[in-house]
N, CA, C and O atoms as a CHARMM CRD file, in Angstrom:
* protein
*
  340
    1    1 UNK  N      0.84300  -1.18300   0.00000 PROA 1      0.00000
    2    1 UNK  CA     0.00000   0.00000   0.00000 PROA 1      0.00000
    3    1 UNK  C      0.88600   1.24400   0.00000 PROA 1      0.00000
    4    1 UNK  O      1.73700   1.22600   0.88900 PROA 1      0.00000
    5    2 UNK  N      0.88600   2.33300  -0.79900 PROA 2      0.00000
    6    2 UNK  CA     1.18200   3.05600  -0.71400 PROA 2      0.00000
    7    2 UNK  C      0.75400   4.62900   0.34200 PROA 2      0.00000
    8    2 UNK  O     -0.36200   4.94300   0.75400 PROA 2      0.00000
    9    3 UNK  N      1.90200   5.27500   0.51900 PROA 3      0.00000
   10    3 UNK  CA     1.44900   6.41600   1.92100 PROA 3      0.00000
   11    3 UNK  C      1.71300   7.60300   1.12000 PROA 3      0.00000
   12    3 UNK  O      2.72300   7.80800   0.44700 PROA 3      0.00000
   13    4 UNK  N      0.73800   8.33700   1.25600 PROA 4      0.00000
   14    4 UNK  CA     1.24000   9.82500   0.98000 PROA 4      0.00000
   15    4 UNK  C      2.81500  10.24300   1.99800 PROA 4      0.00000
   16    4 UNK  O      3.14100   9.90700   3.13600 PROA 4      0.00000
   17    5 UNK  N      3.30200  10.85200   1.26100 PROA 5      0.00000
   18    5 UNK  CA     4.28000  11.73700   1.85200 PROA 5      0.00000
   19    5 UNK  C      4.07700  13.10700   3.12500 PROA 5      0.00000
   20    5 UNK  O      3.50200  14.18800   3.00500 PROA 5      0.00000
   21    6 UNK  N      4.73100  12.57300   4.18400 PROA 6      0.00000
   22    6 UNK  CA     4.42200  12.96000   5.38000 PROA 6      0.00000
   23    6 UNK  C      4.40300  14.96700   5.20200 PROA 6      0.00000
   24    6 UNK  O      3.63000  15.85500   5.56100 PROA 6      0.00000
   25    7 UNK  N      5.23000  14.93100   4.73300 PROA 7      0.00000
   26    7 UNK  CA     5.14000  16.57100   4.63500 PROA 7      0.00000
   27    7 UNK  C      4.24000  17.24800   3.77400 PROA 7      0.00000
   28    7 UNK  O      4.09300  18.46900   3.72800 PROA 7      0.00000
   29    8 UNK  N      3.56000  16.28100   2.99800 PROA 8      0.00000
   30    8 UNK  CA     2.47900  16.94600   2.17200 PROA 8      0.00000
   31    8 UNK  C      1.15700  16.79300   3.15300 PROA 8      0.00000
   32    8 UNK  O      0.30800  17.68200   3.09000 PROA 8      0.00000
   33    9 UNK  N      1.00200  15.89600   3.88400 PROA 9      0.00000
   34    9 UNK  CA    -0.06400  15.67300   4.82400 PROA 9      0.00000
   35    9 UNK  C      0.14100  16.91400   5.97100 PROA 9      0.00000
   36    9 UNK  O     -0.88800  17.41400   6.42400 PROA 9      0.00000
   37   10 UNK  N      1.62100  17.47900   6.50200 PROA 10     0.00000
   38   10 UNK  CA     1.19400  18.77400   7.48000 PROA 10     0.00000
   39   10 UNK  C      1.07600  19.72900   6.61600 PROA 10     0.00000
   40   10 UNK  O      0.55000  20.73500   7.09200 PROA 10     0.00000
   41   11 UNK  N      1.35300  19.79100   5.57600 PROA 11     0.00000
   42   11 UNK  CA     1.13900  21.04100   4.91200 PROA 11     0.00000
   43   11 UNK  C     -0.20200  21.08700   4.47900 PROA 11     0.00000
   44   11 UNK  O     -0.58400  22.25400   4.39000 PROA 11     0.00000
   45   12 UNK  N     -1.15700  20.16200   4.14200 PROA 12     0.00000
   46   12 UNK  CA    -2.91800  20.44300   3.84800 PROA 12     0.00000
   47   12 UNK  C     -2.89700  20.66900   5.35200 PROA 12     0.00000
   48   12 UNK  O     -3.16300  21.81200   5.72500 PROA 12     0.00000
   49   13 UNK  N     -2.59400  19.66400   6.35500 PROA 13     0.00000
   50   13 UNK  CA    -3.58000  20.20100   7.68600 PROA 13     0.00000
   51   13 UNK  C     -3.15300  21.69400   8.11000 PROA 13     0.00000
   52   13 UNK  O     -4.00000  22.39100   8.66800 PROA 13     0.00000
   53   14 UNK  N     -1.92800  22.18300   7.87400 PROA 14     0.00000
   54   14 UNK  CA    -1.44400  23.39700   8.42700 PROA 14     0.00000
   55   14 UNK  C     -2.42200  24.13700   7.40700 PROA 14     0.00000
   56   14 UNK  O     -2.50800  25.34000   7.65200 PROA 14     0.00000
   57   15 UNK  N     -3.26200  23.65200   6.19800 PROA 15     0.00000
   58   15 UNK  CA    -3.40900  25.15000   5.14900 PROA 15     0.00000
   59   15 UNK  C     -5.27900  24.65500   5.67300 PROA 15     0.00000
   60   15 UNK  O     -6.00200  25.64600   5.76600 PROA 15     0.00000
   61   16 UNK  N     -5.68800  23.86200   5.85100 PROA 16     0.00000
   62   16 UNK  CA    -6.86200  23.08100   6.62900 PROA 16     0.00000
   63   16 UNK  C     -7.08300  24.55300   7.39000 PROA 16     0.00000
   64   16 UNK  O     -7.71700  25.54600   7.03200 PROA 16     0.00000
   65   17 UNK  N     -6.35000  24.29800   8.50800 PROA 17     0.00000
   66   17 UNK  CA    -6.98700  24.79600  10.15500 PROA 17     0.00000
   67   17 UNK  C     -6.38500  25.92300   9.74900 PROA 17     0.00000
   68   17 UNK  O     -7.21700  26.74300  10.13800 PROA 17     0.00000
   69   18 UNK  N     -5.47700  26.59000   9.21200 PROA 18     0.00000
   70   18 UNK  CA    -5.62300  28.73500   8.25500 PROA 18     0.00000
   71   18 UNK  C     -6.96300  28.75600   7.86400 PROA 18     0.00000
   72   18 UNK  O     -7.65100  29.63300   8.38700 PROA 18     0.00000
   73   19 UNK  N     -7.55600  27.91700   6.98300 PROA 19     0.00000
   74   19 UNK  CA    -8.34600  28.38900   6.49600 PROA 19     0.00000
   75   19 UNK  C     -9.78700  28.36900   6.96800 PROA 19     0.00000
   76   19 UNK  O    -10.70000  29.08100   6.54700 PROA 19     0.00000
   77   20 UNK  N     -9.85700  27.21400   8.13900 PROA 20     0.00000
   78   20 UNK  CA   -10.92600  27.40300   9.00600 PROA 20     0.00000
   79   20 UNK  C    -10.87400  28.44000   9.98300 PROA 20     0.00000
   80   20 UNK  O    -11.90400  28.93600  10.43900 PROA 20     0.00000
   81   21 UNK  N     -9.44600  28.88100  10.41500 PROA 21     0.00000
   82   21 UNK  CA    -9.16800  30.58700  11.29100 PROA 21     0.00000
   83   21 UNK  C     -9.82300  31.74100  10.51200 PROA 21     0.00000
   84   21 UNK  O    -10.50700  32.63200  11.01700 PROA 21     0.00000
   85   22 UNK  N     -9.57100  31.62200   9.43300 PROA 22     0.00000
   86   22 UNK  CA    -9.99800  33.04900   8.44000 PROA 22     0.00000
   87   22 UNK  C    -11.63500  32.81300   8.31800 PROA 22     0.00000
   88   22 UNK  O    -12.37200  33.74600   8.63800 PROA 22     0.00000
   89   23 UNK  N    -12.27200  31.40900   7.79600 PROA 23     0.00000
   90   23 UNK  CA   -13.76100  31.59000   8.07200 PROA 23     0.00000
   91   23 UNK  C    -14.15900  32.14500   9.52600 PROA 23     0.00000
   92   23 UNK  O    -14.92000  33.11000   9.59100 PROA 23     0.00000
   93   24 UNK  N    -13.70000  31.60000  10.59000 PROA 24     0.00000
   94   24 UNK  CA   -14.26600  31.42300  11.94900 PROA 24     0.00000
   95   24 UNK  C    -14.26700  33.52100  12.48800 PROA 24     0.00000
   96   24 UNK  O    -15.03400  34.28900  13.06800 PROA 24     0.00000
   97   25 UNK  N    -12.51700  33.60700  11.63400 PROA 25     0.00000
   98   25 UNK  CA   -12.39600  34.97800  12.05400 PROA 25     0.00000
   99   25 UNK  C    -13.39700  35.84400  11.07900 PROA 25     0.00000
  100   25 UNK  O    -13.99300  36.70100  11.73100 PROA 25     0.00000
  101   26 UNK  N    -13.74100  35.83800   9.65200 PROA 26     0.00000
  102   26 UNK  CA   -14.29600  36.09500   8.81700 PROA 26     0.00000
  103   26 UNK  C    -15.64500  35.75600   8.24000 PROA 26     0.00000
  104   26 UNK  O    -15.79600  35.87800   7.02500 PROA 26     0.00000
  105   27 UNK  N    -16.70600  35.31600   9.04600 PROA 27     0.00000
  106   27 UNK  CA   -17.89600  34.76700   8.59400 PROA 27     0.00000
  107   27 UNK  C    -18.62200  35.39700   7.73200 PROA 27     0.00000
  108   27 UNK  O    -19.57500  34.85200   7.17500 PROA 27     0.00000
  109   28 UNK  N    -18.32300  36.43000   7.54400 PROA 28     0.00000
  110   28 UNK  CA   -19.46900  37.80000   6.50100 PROA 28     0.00000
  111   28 UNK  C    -18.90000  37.36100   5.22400 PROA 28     0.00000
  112   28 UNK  O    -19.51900  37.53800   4.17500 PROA 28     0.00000
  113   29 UNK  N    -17.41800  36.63300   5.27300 PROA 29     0.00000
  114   29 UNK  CA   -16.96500  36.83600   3.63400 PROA 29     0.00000
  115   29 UNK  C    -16.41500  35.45800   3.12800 PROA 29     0.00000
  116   29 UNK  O    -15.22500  35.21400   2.92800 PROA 29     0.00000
  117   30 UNK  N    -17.36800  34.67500   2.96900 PROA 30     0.00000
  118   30 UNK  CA   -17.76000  32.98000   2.99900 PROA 30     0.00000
  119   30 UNK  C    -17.23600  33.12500   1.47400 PROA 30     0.00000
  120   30 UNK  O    -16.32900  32.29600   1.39800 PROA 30     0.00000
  121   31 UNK  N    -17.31600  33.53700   0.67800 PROA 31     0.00000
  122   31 UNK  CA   -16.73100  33.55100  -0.55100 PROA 31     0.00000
  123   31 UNK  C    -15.39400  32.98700  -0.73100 PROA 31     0.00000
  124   31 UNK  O    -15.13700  32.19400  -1.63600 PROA 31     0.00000
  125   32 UNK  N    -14.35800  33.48400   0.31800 PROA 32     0.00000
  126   32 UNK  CA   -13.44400  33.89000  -0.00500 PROA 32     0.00000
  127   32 UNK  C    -12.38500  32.91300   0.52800 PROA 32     0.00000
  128   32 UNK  O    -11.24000  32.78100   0.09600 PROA 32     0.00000
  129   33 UNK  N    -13.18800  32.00100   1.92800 PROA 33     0.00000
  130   33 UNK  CA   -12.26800  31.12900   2.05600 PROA 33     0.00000
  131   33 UNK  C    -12.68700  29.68800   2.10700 PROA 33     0.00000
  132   33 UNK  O    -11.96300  28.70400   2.25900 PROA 33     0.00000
  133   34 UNK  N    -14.50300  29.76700   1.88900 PROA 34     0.00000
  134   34 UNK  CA   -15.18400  28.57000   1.75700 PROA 34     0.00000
  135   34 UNK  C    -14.27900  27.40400   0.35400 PROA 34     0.00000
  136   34 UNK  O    -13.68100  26.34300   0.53600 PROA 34     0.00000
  137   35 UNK  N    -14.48700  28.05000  -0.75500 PROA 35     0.00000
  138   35 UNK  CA   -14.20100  27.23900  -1.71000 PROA 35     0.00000
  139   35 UNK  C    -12.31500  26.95300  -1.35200 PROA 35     0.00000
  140   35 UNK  O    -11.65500  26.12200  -1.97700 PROA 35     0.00000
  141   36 UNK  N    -11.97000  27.48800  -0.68300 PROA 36     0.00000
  142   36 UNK  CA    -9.75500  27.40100  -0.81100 PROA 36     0.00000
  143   36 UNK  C     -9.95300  25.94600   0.32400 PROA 36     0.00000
  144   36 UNK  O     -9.28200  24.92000   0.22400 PROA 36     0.00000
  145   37 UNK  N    -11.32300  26.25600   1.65000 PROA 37     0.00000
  146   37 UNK  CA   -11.24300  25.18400   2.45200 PROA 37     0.00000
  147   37 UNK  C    -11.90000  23.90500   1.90000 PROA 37     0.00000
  148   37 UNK  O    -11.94300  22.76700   2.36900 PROA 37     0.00000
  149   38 UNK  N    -12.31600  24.34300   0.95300 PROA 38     0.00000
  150   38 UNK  CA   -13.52700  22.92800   0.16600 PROA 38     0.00000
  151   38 UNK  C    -12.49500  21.97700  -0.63000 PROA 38     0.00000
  152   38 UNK  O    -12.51700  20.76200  -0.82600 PROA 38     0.00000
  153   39 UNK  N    -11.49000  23.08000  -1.05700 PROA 39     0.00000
  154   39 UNK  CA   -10.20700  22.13000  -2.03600 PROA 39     0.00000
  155   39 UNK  C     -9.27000  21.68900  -1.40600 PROA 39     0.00000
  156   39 UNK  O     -8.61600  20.76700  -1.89300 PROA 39     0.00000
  157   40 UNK  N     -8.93200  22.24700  -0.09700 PROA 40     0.00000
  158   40 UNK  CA    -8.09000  21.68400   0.73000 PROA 40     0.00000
  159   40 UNK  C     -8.23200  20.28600   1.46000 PROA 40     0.00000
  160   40 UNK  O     -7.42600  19.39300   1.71900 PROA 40     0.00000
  161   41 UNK  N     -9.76100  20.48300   1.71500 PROA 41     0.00000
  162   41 UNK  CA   -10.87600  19.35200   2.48300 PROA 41     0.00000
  163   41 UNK  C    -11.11100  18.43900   1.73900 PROA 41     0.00000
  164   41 UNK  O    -11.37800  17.51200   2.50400 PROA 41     0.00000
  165   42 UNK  N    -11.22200  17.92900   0.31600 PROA 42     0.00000
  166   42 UNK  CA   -11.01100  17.56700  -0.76300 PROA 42     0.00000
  167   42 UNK  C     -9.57400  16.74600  -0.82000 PROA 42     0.00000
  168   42 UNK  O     -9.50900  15.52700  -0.65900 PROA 42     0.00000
  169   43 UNK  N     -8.86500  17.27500  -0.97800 PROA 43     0.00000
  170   43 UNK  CA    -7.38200  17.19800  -1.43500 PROA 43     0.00000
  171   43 UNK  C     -6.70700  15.80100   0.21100 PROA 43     0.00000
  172   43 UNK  O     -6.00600  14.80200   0.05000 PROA 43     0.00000
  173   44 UNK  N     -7.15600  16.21700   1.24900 PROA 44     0.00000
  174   44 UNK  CA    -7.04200  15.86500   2.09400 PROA 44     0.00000
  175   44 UNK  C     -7.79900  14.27800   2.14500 PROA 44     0.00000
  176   44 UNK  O     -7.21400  13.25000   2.48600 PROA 44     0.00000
  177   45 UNK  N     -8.90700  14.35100   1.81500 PROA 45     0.00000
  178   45 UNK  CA    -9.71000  13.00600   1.39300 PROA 45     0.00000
  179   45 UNK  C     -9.56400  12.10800   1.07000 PROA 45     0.00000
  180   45 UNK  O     -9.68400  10.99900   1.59100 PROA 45     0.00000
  181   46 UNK  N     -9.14400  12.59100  -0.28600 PROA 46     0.00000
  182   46 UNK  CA    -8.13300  11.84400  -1.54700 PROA 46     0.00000
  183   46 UNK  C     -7.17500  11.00900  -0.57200 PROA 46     0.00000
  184   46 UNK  O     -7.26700   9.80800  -0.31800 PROA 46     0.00000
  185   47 UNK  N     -6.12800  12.02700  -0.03000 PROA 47     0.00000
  186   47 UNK  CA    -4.75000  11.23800   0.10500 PROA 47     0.00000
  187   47 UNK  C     -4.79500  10.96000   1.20900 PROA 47     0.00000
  188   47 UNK  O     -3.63900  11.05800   1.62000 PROA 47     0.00000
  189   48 UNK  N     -5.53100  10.61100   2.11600 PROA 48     0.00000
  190   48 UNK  CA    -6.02500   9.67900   2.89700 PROA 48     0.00000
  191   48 UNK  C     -7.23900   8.62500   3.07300 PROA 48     0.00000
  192   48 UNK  O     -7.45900   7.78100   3.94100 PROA 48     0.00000
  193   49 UNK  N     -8.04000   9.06000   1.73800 PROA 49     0.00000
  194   49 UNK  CA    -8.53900   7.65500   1.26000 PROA 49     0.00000
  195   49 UNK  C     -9.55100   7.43200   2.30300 PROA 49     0.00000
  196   49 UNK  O     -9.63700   6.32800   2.84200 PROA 49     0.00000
  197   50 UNK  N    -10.36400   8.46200   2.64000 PROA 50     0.00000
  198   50 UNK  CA   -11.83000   8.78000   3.04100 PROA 50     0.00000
  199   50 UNK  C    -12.74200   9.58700   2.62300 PROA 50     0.00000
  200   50 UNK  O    -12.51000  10.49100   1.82000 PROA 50     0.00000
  201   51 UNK  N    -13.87600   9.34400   3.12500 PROA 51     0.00000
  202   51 UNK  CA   -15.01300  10.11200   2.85600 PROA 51     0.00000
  203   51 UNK  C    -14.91900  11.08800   3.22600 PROA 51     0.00000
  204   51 UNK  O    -14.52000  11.81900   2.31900 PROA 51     0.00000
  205   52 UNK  N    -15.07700  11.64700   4.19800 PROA 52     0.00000
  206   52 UNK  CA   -15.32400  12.58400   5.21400 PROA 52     0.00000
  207   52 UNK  C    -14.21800  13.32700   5.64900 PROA 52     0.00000
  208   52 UNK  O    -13.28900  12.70300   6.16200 PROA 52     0.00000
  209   53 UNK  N    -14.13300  14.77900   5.51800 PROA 53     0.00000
  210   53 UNK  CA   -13.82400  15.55800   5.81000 PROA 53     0.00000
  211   53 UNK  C    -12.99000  15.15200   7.26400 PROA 53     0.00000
  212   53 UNK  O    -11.77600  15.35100   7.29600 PROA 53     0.00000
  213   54 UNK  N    -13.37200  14.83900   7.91800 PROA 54     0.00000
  214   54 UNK  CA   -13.74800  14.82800   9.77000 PROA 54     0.00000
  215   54 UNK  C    -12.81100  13.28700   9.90200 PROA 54     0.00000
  216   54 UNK  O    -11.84700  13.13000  10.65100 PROA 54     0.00000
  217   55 UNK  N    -13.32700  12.35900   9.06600 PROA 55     0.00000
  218   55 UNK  CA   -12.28300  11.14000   8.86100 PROA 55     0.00000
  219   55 UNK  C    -11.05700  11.08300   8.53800 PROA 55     0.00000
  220   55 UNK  O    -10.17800  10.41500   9.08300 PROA 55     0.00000
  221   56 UNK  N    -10.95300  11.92500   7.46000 PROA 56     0.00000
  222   56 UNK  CA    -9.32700  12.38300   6.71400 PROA 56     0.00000
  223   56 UNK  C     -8.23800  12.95900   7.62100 PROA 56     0.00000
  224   56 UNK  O     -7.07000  12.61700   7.80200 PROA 56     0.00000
  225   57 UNK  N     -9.31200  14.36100   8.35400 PROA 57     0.00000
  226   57 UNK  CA    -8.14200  14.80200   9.50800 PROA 57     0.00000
  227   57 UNK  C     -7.62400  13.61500  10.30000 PROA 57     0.00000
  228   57 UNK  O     -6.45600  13.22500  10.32500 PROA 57     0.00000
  229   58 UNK  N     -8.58100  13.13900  10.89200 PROA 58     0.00000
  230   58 UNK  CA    -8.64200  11.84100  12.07000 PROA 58     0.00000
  231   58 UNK  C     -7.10200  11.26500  11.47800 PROA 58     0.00000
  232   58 UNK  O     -5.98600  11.40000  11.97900 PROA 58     0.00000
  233   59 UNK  N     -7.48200  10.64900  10.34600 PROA 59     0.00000
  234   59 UNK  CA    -6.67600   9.70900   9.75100 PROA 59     0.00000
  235   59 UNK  C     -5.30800  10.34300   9.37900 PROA 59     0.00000
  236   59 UNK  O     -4.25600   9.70800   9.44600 PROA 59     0.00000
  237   60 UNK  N     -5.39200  11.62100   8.98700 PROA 60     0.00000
  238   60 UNK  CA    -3.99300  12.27800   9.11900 PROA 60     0.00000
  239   60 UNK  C     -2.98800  12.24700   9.96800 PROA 60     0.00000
  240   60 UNK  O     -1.80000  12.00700   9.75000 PROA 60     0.00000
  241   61 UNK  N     -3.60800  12.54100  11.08800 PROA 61     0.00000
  242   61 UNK  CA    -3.26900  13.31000  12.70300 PROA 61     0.00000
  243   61 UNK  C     -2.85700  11.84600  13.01800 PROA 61     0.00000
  244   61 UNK  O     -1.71500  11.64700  13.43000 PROA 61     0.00000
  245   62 UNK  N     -3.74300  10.78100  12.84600 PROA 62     0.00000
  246   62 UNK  CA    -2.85200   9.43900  13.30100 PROA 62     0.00000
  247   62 UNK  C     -1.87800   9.03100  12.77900 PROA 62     0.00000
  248   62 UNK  O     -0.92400   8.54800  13.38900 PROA 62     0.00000
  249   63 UNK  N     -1.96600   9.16500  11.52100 PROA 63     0.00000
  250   63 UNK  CA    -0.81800   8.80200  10.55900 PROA 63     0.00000
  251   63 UNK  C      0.39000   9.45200  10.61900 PROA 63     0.00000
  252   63 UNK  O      1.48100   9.02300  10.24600 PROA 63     0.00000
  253   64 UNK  N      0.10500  10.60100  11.15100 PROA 64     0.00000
  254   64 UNK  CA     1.32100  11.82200  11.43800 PROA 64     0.00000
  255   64 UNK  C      1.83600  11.63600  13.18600 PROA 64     0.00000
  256   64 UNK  O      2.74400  12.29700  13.68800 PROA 64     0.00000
  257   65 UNK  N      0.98700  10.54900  13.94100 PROA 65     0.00000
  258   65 UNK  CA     1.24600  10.69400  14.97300 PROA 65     0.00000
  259   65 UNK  C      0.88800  11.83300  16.39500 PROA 65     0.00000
  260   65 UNK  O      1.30100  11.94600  17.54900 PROA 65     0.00000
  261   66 UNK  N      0.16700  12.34000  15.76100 PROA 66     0.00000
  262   66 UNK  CA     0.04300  13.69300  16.22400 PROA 66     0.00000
  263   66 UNK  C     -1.75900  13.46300  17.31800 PROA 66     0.00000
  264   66 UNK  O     -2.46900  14.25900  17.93200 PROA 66     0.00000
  265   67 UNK  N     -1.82500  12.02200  17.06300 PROA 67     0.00000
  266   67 UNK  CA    -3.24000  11.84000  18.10500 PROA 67     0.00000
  267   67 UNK  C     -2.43900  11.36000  18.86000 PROA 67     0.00000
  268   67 UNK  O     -1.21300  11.37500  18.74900 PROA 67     0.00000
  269   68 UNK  N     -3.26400  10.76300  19.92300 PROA 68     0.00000
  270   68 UNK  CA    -2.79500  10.58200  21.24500 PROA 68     0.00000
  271   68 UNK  C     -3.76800   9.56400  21.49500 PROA 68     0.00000
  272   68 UNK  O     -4.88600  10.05800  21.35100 PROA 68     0.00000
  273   69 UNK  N     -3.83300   8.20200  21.84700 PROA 69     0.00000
  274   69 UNK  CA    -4.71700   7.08400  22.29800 PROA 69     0.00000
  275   69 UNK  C     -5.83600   7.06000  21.38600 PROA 69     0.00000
  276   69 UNK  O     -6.85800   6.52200  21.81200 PROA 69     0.00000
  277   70 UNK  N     -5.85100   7.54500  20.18600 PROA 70     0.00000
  278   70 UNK  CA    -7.49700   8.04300  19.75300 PROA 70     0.00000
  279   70 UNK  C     -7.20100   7.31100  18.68800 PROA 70     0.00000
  280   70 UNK  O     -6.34600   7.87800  18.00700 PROA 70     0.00000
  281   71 UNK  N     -7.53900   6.30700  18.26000 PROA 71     0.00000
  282   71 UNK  CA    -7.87000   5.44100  16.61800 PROA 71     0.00000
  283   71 UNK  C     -8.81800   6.14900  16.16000 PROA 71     0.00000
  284   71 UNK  O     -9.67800   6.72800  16.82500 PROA 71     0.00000
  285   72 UNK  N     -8.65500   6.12400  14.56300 PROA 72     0.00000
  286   72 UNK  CA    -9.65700   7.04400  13.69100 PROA 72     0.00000
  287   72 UNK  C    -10.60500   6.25500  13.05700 PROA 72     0.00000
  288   72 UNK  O    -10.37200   5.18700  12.48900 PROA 72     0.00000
  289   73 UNK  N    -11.87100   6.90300  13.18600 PROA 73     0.00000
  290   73 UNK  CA   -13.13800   5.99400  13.29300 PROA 73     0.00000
  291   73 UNK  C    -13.12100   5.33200  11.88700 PROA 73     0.00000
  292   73 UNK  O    -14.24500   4.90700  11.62300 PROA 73     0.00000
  293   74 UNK  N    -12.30200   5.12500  10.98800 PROA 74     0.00000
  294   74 UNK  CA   -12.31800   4.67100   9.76400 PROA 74     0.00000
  295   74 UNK  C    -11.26400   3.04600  10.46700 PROA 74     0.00000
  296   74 UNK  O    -11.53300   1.85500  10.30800 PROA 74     0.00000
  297   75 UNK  N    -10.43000   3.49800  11.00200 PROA 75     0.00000
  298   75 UNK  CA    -9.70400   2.21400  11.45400 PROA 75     0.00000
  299   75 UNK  C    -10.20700   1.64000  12.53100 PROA 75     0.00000
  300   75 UNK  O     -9.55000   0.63000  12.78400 PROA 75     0.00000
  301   76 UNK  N    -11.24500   1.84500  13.44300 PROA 76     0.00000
  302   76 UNK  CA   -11.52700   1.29100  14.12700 PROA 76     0.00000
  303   76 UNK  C    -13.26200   0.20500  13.57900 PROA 76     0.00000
  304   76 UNK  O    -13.80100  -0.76900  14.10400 PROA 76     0.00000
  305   77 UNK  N    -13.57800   0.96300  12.43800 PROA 77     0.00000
  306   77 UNK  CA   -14.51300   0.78900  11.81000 PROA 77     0.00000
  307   77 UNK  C    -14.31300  -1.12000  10.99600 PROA 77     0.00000
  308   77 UNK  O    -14.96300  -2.15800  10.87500 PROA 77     0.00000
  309   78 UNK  N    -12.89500  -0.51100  10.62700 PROA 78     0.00000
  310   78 UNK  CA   -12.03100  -1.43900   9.79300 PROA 78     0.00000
  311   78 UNK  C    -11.82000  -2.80800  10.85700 PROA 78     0.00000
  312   78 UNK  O    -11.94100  -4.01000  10.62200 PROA 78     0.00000
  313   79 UNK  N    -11.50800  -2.18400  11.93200 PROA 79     0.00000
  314   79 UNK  CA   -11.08800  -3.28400  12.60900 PROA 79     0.00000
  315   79 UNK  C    -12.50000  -4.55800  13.43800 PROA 79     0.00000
  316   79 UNK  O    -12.39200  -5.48600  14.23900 PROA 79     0.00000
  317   80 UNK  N    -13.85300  -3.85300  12.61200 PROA 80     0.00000
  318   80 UNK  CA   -14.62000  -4.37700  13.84400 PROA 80     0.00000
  319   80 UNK  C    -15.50800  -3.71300  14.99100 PROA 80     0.00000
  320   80 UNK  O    -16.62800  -4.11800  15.30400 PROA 80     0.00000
  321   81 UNK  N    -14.87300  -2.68300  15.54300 PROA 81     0.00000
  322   81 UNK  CA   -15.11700  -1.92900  16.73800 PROA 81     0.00000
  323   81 UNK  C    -16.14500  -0.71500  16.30900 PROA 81     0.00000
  324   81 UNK  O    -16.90800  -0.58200  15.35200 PROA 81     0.00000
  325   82 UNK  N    -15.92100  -0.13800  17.10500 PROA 82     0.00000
  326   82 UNK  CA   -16.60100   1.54300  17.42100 PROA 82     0.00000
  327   82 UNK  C    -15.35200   2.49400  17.60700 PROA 82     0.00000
  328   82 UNK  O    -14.33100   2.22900  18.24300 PROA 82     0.00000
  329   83 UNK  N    -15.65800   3.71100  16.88800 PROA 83     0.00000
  330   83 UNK  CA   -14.20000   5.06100  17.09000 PROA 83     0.00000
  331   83 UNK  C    -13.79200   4.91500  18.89600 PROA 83     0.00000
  332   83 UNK  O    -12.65100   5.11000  19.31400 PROA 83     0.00000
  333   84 UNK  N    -15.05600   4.51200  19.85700 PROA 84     0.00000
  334   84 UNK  CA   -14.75500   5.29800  21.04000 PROA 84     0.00000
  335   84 UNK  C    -13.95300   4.43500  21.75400 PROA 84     0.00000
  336   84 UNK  O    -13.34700   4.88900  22.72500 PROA 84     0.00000
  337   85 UNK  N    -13.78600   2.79400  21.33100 PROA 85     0.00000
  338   85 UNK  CA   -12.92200   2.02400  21.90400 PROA 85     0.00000
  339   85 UNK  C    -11.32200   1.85900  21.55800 PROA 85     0.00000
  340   85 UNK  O    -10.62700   1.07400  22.20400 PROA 85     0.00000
């Protein structure tokens, strides 16, 4: 199986969570960073080989090491279980 390359995975999540700062800081001007976070959120999917937005990070952050005790509900899914075990 092939892995995306680790530095391309912090660099979507680092351009990810900018671009959810600028909506969160910026809500009047949805134009402007909705669609940059839709391609990022996208892009992120892909190269972690989920559905979901919310799965991809998960699956990033584990893959990068960067969770802590927390399996991502796609691998725990995989394995049988529930995300919360």
């Amino acid at each position: 199986m092939l892995l995306p390359d680790k530095s391309m995975v912090v660099s979507l999540l680092r351009r990810f969570r900018a671009w959810e700062v600028v909506l969160l800081a910026e809500p009047h001007d949805l134009a402007k960073g909705c669609r940059r976070l839709a391609d990022v959120a996208y892009t992120l999917c892909v190269l972690m080989g989920q559905r979901t937005t919310r799965d991809a990070i998960s699956e990033a952050e584990f893959y990068l090491g960067w969770a802590r005790s927390v399996v991502p509900a796609a691998v725990a899914r995989s394995r049988g279980g529930n995300s919360a075990s």
